[in-house]
N, CA, C and O atoms as a CHARMM CRD file, in Angstrom:
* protein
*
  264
    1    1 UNK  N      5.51100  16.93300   5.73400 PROA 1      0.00000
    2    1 UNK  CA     4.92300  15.79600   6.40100 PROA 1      0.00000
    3    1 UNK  C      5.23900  14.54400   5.58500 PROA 1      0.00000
    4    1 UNK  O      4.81400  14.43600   4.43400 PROA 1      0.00000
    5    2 UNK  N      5.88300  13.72000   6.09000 PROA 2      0.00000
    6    2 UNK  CA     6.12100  12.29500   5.55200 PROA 2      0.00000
    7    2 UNK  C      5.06800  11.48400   5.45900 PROA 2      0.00000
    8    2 UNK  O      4.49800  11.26900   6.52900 PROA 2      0.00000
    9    3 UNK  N      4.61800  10.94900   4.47600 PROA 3      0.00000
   10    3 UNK  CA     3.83400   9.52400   4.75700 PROA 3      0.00000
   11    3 UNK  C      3.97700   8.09000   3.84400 PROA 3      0.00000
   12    3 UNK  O      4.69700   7.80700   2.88700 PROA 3      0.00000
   13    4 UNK  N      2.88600   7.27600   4.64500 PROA 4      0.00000
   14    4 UNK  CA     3.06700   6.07900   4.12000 PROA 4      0.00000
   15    4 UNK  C      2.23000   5.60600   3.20100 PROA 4      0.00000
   16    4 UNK  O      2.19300   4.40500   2.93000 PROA 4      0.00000
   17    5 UNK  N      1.71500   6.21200   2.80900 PROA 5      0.00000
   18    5 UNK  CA     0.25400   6.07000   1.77600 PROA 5      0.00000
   19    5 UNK  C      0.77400   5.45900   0.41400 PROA 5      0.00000
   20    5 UNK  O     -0.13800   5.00800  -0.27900 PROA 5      0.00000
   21    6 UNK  N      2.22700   5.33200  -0.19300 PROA 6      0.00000
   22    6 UNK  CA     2.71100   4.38800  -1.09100 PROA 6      0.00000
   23    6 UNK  C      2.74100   2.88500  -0.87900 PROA 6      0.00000
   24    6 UNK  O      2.69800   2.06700  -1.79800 PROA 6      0.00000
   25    7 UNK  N      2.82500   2.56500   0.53100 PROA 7      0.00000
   26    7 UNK  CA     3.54000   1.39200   0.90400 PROA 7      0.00000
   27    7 UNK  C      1.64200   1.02400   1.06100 PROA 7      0.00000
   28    7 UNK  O      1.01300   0.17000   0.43500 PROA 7      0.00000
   29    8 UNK  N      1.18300   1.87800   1.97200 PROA 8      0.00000
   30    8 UNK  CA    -0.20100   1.14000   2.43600 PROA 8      0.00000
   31    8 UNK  C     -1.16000   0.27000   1.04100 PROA 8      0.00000
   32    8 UNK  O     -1.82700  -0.75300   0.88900 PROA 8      0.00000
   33    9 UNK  N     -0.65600   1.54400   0.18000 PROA 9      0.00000
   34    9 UNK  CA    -1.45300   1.44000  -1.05400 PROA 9      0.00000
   35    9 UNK  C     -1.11300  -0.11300  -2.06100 PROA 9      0.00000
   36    9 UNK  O     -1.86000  -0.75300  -2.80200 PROA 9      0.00000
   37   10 UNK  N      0.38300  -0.32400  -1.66300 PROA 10     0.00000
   38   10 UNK  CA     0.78500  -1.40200  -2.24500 PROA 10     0.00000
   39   10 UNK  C      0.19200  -2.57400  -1.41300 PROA 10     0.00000
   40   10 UNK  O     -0.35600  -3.40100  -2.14100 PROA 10     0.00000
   41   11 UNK  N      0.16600  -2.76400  -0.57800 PROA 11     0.00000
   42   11 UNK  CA    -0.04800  -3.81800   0.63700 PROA 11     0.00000
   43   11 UNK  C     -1.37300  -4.13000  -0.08400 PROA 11     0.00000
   44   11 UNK  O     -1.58900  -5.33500  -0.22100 PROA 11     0.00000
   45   12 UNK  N     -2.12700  -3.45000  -0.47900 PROA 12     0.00000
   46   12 UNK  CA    -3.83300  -3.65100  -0.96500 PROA 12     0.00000
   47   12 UNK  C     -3.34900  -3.95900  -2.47900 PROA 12     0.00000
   48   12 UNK  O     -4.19700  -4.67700  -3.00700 PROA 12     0.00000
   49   13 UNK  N     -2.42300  -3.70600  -3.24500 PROA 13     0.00000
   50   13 UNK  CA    -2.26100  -4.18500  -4.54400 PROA 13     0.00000
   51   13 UNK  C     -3.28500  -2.90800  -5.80400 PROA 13     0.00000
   52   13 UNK  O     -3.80800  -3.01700  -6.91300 PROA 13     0.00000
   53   14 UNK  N     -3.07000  -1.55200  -4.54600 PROA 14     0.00000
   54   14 UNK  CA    -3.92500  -0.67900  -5.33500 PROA 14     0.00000
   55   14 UNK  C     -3.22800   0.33500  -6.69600 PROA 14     0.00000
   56   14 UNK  O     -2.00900   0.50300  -6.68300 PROA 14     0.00000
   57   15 UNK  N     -3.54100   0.57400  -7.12100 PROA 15     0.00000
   58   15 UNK  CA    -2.89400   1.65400  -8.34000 PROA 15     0.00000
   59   15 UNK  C     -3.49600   3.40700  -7.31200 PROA 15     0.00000
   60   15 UNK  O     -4.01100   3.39400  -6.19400 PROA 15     0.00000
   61   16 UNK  N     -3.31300   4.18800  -7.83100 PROA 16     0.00000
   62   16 UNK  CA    -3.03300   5.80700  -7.72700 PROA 16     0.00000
   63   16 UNK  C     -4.50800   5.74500  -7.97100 PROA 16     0.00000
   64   16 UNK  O     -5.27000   5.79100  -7.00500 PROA 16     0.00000
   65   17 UNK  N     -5.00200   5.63500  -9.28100 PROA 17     0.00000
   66   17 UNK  CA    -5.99700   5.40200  -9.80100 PROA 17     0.00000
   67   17 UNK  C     -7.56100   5.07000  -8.77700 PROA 17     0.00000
   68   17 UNK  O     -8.63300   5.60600  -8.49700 PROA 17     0.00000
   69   18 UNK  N     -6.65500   3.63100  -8.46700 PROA 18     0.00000
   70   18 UNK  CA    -8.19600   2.88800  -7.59400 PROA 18     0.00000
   71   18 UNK  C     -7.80500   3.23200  -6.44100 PROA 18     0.00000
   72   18 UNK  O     -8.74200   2.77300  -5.78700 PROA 18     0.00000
   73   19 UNK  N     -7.06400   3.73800  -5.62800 PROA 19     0.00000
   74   19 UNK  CA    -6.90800   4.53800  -4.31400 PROA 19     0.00000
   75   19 UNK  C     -8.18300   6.06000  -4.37300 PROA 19     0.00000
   76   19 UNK  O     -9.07200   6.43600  -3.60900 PROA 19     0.00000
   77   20 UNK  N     -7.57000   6.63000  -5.87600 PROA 20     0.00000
   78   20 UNK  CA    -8.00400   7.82400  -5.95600 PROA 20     0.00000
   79   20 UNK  C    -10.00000   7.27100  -5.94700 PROA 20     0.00000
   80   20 UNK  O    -10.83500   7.54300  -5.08500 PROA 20     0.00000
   81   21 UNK  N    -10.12700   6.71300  -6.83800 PROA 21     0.00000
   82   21 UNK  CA   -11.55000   6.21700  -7.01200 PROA 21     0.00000
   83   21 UNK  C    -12.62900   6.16700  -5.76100 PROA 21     0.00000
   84   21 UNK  O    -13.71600   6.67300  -5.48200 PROA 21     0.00000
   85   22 UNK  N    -11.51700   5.10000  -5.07700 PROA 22     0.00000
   86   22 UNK  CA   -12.30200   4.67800  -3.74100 PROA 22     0.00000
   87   22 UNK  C    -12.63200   5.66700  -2.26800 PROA 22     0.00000
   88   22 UNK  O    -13.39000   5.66100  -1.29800 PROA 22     0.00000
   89   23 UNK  N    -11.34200   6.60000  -2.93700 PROA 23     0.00000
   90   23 UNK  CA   -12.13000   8.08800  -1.91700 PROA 23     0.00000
   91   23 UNK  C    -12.52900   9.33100  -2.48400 PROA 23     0.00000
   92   23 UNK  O    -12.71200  10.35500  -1.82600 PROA 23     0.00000
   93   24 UNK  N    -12.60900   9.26700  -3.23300 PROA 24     0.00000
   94   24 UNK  CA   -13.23200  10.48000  -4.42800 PROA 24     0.00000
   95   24 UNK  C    -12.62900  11.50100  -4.43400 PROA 24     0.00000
   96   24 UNK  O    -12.95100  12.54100  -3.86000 PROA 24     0.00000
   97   25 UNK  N    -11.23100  11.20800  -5.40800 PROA 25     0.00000
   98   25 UNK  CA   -10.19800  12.20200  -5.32900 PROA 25     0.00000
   99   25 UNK  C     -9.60700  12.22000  -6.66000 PROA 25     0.00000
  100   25 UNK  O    -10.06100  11.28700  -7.32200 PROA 25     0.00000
  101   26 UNK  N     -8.82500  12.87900  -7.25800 PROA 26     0.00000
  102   26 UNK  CA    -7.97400  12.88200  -8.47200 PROA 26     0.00000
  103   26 UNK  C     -6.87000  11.53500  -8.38200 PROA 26     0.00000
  104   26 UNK  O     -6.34400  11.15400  -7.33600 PROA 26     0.00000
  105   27 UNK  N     -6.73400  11.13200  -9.28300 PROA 27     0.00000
  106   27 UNK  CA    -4.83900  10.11300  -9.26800 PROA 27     0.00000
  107   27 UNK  C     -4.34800  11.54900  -9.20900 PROA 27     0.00000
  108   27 UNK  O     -3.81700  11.64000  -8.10100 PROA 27     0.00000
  109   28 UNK  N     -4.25200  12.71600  -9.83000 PROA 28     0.00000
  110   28 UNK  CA    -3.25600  13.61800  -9.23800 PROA 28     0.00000
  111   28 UNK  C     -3.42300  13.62900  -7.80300 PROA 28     0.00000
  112   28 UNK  O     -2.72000  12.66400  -7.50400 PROA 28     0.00000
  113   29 UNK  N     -3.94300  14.13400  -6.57600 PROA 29     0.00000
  114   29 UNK  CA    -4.13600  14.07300  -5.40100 PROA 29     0.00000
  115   29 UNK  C     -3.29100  13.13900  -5.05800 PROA 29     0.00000
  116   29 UNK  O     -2.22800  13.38200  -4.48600 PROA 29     0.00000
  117   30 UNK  N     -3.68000  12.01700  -5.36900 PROA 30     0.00000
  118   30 UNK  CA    -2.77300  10.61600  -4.75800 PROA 30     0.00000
  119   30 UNK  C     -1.58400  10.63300  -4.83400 PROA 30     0.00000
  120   30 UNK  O     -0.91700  10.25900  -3.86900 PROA 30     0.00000
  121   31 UNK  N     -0.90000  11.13400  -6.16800 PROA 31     0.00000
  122   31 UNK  CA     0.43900  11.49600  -6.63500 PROA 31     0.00000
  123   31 UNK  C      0.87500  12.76600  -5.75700 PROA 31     0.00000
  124   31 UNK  O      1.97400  12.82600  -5.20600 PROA 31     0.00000
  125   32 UNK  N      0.25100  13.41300  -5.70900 PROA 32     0.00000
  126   32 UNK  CA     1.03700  14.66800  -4.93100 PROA 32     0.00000
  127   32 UNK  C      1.21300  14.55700  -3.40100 PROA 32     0.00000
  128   32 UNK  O      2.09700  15.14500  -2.77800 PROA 32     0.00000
  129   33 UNK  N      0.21000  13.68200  -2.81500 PROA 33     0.00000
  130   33 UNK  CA     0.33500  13.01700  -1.54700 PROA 33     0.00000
  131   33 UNK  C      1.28400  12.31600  -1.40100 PROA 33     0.00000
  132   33 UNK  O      2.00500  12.55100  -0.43200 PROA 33     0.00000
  133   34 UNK  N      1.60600  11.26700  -2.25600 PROA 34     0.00000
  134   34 UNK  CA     2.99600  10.52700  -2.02900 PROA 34     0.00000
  135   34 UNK  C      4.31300  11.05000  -2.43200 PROA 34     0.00000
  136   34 UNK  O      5.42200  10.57900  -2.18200 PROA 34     0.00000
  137   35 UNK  N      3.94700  12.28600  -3.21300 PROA 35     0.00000
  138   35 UNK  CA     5.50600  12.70300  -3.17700 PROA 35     0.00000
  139   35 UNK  C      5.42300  14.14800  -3.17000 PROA 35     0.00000
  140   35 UNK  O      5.64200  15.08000  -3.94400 PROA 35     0.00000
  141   36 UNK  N      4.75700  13.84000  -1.22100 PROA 36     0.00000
  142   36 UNK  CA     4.83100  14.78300  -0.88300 PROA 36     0.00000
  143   36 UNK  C      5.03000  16.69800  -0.87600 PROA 36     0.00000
  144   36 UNK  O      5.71000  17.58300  -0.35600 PROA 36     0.00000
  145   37 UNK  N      3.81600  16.47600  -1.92500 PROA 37     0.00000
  146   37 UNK  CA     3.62200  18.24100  -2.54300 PROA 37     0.00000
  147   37 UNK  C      2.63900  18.73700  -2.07800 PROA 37     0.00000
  148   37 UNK  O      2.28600  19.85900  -2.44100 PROA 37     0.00000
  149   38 UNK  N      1.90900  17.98000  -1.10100 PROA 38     0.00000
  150   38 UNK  CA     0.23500  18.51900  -1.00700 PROA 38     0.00000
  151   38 UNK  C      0.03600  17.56200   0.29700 PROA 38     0.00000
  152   38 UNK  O      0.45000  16.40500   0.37100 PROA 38     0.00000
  153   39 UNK  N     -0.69000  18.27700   1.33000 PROA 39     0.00000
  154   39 UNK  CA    -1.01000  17.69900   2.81800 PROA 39     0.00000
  155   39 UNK  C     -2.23900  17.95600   2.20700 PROA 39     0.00000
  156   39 UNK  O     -2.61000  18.87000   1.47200 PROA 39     0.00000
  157   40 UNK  N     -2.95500  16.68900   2.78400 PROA 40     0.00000
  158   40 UNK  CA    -4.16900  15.90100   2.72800 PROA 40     0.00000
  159   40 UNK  C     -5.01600  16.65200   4.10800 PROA 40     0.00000
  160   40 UNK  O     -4.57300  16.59900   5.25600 PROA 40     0.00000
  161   41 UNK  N     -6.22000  17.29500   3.74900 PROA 41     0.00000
  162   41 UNK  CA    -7.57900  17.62700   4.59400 PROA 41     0.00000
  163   41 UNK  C     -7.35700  16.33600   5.74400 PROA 41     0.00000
  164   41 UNK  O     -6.83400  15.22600   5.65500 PROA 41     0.00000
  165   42 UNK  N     -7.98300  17.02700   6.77200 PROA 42     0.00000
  166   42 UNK  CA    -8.29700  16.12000   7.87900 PROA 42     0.00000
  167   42 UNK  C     -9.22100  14.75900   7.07300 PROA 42     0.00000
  168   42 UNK  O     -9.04900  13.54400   6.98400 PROA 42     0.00000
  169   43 UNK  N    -10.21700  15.70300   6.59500 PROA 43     0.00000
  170   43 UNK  CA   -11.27600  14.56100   6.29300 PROA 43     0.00000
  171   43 UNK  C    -10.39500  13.31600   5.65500 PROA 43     0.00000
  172   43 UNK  O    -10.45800  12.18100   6.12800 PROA 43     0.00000
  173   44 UNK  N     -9.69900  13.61000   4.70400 PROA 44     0.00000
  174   44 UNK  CA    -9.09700  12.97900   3.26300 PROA 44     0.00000
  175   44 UNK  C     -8.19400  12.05600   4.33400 PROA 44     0.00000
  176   44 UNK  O     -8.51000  10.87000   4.42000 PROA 44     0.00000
  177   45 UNK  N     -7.20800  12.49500   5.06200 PROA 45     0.00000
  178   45 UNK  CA    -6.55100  11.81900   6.02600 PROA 45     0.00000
  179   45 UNK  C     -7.05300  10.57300   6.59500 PROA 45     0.00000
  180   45 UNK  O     -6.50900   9.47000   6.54700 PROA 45     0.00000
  181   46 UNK  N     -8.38900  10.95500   7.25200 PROA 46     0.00000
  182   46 UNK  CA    -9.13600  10.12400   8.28900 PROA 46     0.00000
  183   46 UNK  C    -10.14500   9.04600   6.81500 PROA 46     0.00000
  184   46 UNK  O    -10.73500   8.01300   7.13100 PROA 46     0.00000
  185   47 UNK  N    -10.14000   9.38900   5.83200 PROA 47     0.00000
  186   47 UNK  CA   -10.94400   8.09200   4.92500 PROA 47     0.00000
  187   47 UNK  C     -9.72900   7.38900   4.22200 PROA 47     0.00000
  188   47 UNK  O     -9.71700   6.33700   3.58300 PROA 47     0.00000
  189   48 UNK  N     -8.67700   8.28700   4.52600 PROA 48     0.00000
  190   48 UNK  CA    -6.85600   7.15900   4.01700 PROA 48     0.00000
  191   48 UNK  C     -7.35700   5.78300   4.99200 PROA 48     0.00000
  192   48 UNK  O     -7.73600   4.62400   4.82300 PROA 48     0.00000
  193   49 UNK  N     -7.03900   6.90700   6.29800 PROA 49     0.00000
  194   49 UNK  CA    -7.16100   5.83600   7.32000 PROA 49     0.00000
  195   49 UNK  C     -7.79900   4.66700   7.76600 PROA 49     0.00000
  196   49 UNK  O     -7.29700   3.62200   8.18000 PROA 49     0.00000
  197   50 UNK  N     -9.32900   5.08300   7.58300 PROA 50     0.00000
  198   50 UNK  CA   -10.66900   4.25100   7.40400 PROA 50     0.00000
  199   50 UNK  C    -10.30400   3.09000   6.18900 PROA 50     0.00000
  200   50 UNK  O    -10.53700   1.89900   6.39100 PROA 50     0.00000
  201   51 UNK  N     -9.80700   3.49700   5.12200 PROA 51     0.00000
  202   51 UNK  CA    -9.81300   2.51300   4.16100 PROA 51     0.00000
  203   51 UNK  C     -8.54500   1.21400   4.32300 PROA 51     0.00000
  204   51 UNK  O     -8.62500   0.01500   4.05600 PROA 51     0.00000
  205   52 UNK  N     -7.14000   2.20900   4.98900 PROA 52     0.00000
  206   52 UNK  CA    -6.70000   0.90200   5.00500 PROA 52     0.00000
  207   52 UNK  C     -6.72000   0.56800   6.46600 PROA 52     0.00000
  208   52 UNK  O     -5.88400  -0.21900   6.91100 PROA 52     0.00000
  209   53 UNK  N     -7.54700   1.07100   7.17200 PROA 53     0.00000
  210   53 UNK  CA    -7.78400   0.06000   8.56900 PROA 53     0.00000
  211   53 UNK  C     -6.29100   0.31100   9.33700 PROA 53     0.00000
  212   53 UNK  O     -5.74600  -0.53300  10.04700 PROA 53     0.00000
  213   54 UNK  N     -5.72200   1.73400   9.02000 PROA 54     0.00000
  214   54 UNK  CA    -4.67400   2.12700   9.70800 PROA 54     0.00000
  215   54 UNK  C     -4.91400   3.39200  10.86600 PROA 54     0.00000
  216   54 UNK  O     -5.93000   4.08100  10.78900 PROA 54     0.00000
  217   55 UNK  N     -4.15900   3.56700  11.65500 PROA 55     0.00000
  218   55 UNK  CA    -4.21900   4.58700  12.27400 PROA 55     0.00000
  219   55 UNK  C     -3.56100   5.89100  11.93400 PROA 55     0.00000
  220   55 UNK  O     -2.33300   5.94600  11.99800 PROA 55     0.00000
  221   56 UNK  N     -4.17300   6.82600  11.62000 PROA 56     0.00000
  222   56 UNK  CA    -3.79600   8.30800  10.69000 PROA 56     0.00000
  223   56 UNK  C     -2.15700   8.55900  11.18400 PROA 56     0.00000
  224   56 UNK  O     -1.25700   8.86800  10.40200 PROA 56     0.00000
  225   57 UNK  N     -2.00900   8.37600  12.48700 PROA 57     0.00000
  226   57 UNK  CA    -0.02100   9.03300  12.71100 PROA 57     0.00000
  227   57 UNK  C      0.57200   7.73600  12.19000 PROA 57     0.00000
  228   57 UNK  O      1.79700   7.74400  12.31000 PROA 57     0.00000
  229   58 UNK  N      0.14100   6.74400  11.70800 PROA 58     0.00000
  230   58 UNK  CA     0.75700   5.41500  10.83200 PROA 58     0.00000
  231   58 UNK  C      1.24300   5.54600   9.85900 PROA 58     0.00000
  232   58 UNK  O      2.30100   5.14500   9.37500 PROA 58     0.00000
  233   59 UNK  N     -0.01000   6.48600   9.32800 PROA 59     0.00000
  234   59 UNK  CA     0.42100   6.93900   7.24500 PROA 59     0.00000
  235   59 UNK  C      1.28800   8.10900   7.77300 PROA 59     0.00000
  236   59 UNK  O      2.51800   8.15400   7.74800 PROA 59     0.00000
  237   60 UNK  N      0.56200   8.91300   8.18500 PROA 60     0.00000
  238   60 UNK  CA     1.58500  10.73800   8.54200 PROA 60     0.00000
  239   60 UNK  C      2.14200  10.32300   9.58500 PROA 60     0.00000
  240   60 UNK  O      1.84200   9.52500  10.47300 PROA 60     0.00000
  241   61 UNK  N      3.32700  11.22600   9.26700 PROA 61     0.00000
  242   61 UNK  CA     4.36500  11.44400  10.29100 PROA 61     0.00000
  243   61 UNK  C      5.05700  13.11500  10.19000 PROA 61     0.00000
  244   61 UNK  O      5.81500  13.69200   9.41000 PROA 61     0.00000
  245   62 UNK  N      4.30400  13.48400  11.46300 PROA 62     0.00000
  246   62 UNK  CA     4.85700  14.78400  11.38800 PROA 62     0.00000
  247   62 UNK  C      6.54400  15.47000  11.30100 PROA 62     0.00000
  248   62 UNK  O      7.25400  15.13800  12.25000 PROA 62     0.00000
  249   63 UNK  N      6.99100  16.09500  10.57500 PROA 63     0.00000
  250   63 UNK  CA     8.22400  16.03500  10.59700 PROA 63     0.00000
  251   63 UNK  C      8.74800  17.33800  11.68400 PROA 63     0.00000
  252   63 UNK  O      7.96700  17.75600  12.53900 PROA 63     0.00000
  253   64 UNK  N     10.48400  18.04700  11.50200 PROA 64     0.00000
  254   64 UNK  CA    10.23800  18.93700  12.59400 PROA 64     0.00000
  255   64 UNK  C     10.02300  20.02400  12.24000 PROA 64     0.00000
  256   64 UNK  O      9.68500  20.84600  13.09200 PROA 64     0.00000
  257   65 UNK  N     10.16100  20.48100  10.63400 PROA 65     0.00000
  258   65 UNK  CA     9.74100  21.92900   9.95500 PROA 65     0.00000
  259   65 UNK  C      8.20900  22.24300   9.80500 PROA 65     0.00000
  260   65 UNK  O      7.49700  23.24700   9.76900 PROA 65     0.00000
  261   66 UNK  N      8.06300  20.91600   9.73700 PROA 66     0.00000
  262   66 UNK  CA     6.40800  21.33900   9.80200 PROA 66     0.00000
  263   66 UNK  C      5.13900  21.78800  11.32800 PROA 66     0.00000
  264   66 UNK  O      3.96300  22.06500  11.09100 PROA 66     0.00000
């Protein structure tokens, strides 16, 4: 699954860190999300989403192996 959760994260001027903080997750989590080693819980998905005021198939993008 591809996503955009690097770019979103920059747009806010956030670090791994204060991404991770603000949804109560590891900076590992955040890191493995963006390079793509680890698909994110619905929940985790939908408070990406909530936080940057995006729509969840915005950040994910389903690919065709998956």
């Amino acid at each position: 699954m591809k996503n955009k959760l690097k770019v979103e994260r920059a747009k806010l001027d956030m670090t791994q860190q204060d991404l991770a903080d603000k949804i109560g997750v590891s900076r590992q989590t955040i890191n493995s999300i963006e390079s793509q080693k680890y698909v994110p819980s619905t929940v985790l998905a939908l408070k990406l989403s909530a936080l940057f005021n995006t729509p969840v198939n915005e950040i994910f993008t389903l690919e065709e192996e998956d």
